[in-house]
C-alpha positions in Angstrom: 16.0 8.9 -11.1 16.0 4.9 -11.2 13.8 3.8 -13.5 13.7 0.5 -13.3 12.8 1.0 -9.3 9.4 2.5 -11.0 9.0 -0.4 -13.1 8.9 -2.1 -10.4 6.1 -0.2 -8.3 4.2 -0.7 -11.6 4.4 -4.7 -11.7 3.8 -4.3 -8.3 0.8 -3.2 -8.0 -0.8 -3.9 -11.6 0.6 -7.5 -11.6 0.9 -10.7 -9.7 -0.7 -9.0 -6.5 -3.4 -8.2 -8.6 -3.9 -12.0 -8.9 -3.5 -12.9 -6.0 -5.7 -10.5 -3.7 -7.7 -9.2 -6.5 -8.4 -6.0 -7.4 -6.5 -3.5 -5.1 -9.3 -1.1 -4.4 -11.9 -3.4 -3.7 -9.1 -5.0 -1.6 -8.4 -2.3 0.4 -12.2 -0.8 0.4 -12.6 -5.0 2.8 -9.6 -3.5 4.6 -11.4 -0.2 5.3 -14.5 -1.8 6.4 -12.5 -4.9 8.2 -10.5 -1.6 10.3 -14.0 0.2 10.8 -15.3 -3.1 12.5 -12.7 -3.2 14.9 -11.8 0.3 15.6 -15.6 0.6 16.1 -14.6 4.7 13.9 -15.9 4.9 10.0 -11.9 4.1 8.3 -11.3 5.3 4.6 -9.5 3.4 2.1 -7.2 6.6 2.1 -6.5 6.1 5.5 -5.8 3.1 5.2 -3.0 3.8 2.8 -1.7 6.0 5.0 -1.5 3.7 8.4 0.1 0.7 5.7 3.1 3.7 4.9 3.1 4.2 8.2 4.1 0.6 9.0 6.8 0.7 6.2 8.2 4.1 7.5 8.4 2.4 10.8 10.2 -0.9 9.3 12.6 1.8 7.7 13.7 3.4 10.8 15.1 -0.4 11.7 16.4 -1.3 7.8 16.6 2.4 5.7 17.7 0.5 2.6 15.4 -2.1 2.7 13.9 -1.8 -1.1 10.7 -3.8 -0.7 9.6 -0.9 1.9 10.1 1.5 -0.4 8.6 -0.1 -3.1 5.5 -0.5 -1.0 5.4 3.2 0.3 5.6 4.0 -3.6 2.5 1.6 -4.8 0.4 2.7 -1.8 0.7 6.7 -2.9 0.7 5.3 -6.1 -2.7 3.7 -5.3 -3.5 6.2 -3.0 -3.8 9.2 -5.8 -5.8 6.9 -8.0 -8.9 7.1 -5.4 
């Protein structure tokens, strides 16, 4: 198990993204609400996360070894099980 890739998921999501879009559930509760507007359908922040993995696992069928998506996919469950 790599380690430091977790480290990274960590400082990912608890650090300068944090600063820079704010808090990550209240972030992605706007998201929610933004997708419910224009799906006109109620969206949860859960689904959410799982339609923004959904987009990495689509970017890794073009680039498998592509770290930032896997990164990502780890700090949305990450995120994701924190709800």
């Amino acid at each position: 198990m790599n380690e430091k890739f977790f480290e990274d998921v960590l400082a990912l999501i608890e650090g300068p993204r944090d600063q820079k879009y704010g808090d990550s559930t209240e972030n992605h509760a706007r998201i929610a609400a933004m997708w419910s507007v224009l799906l006109n359908k109620k969206i949860t922040v859960q689904e959410v996360y799982l339609c923004l993995i959904a987009i990495k696992l689509s970017r890794l069928t073009r680039s498998p070894h592509h770290r930032d998506s896997w990164l990502d996919i780890a700090g949305y469950s990450a995120l994701a099980e924190k709800e």
